[in-house]
C-alpha positions in Angstrom: 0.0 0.0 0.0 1.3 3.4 -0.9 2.3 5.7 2.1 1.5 9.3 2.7 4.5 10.4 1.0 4.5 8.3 -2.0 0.4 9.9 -2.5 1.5 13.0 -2.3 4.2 12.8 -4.8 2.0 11.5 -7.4 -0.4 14.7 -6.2 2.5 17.1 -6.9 3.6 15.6 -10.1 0.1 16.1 -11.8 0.9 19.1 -14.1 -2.6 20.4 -14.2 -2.6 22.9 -11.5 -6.4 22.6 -10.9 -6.1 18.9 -11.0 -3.5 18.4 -8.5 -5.6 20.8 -5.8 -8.6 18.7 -6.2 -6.1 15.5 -5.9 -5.2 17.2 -2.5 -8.5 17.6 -1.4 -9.3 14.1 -1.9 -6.4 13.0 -0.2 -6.9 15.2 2.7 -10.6 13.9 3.1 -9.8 10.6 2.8 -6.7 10.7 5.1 -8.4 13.0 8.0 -7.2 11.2 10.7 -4.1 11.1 10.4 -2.9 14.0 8.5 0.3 16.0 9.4 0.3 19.2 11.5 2.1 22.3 9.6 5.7 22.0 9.9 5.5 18.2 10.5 5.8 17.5 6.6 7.5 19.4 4.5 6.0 17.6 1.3 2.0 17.8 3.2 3.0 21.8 3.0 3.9 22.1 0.0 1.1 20.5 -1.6 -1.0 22.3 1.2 -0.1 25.7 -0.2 -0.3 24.9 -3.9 -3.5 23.7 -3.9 -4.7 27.1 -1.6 -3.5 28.9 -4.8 -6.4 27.0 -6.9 -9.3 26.2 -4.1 -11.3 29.1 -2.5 -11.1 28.7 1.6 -14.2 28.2 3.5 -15.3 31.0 6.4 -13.8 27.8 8.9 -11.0 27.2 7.5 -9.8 30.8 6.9 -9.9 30.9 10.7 -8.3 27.9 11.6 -5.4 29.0 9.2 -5.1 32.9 10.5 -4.9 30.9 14.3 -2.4 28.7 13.0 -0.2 31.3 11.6 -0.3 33.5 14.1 0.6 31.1 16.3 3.8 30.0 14.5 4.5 33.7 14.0 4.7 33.8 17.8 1.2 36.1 18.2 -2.1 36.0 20.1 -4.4 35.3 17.5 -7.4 36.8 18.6 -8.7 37.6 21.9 -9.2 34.8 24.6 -13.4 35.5 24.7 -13.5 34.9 21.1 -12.1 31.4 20.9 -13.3 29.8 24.2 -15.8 26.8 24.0 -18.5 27.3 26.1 -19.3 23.7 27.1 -23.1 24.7 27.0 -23.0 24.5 23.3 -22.3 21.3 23.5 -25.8 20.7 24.7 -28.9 21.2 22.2 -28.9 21.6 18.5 -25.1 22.9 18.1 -23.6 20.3 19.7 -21.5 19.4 17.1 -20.6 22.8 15.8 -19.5 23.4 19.2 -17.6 19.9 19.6 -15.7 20.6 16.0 -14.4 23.6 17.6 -13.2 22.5 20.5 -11.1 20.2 18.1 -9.6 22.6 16.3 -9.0 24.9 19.5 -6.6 21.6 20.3 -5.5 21.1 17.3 -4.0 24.7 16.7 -2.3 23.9 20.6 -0.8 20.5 18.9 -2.7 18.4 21.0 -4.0 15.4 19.6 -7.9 14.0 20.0 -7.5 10.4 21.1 -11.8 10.2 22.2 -14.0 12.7 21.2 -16.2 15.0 23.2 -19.8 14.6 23.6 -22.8 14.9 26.4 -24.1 12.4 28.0 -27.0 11.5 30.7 -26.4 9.9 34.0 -28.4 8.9 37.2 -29.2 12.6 38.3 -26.5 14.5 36.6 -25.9 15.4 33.0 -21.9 15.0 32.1 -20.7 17.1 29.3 -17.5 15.7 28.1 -14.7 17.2 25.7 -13.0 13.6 25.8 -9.4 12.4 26.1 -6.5 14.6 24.4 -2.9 14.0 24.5 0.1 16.4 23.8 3.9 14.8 23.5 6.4 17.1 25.1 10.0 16.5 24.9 10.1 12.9 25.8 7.0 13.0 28.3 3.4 12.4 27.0 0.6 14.1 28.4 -2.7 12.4 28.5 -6.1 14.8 30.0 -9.8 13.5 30.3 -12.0 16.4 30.8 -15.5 16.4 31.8 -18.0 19.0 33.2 -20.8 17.9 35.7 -23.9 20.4 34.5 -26.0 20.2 36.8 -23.4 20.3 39.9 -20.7 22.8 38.4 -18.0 20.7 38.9 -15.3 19.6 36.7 -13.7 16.3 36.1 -10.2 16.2 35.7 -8.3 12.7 35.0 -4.8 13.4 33.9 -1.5 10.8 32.8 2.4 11.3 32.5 4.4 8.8 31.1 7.6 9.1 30.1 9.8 8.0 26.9 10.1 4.5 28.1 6.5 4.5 29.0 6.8 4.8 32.7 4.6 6.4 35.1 5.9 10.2 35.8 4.8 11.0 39.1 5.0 14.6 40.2 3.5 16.1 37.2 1.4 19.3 38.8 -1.5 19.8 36.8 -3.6 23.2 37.5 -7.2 24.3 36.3 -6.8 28.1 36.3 -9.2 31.1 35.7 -8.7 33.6 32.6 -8.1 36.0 35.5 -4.9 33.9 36.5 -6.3 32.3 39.8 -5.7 28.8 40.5 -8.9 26.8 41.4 -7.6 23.1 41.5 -3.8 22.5 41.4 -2.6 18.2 42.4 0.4 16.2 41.3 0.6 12.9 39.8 1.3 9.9 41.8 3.5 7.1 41.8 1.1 5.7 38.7 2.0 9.0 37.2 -2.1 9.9 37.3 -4.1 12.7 38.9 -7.7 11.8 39.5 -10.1 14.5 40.0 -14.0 13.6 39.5 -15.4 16.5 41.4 -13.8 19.8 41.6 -16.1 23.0 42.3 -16.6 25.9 39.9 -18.4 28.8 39.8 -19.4 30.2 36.3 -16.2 31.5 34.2 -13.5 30.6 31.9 -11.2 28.1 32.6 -8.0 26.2 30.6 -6.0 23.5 32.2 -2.1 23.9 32.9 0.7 21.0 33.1 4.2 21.7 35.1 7.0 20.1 35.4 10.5 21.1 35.6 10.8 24.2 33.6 7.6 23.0 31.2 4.4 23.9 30.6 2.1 23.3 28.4 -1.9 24.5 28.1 -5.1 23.5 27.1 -7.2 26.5 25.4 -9.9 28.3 27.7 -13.4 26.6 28.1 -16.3 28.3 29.7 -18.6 27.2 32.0 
């Protein structure tokens, strides 16, 4: 079976400009999962920008692109209101609107969707949940469940460290902290390298998540509850 690379060398050596972007597109759509993030592949890029010459953008993915940039030229994109996911959305008719930008919230952060988000009905509670993510850092990979209990106001947190080898990194402080900068939940991983947080109070606000260790960091964008 071809590979990624050998596809999109056949893409690029179509001499019909118009021909080789719709090539790309139906590459890109039939490899969604699993395609490259900018600057991961420099062949992916180069077919990405060629075919941007020859394929009108839609109003989506004109802003996933000015995010991206502005994040690889080192800016704020846009203001924090105007890209926080307010996990009510994900509840009622623009659930999935809401969940596809939370993905590409993480997405233009580098971190990865491993389960995706959805709502959900328990006994007595209603559990709004932006699924698992991961983020590799260095040699340490960073695994975060989040959830949001509606009708209590409490978060769920479970978080996981692992390092290179696979082993449990405990240790790991992982924060839930306000726009405003206060910290509202803040535990370490334990010897299995996991935090487990099921119930952690919060009032009405924005929120992201925040992992430390060492002289790292690394963020999850704001969510609103």
């Amino acid at each position: 079976m071809n590979t990624l690379n050998e596809k999109l060398a056949k893409i690029l050596s179509i001499g019909n400009e118009e021909e080789c972007a719709k090539s790309f597109q139906a590459f890109c759509n039939e490899h969604s999962r699993e395609l490259p993030l900018p600057g991961e592949n420099k062949q992916f890029d180069k077919a990405m920008w060629a075919a941007s010459k020859y394929m009108s953008l839609s109003r989506k993915d004109e802003s996933i692109l000015d995010r991206v940039t502005a994040k690889l030229r080192g800016e704020k994109a846009v203001d924090v209101k105007q890209v926080v996911l307010n996990l009510r959305d994900l509840v009622g008719s623009s659930k999935q609107a809401a969940i596809d930008t939370w993905q590409d919230m993480l997405a233009t952060m580098s971190w990865q969707q491993m389960v995706p988000a959805g709502a959900m009905r328990g006994v007595g509670t209603q559990l709004v949940s932006l699924g698992t993510f991961q983020k590799n850092v260095d040699d340490v990979n960073i695994q975060v469940n989040l959830g949001w209990h509606v009708d209590k106001d409490q978060l769920r947190v479970l978080a996981q460290a692992k390092g290179a080898d696979q082993e449990a990194m405990s240790n790991v402080e992982v924060r839930i902290t306000e726009a405003e900068g206060d910290v509202v939940f803040s535990r370490k991983t334990n010897e299995d390298g996991s935090v487990v947080a099921p119930s952690v109070p919060v009032k009405p606000g924005q929120y992201k998540i925040q992992v430390l260790w060492l002289d790292s960091m690394i963020e999850t964008p704001f969510f609103r509850v």
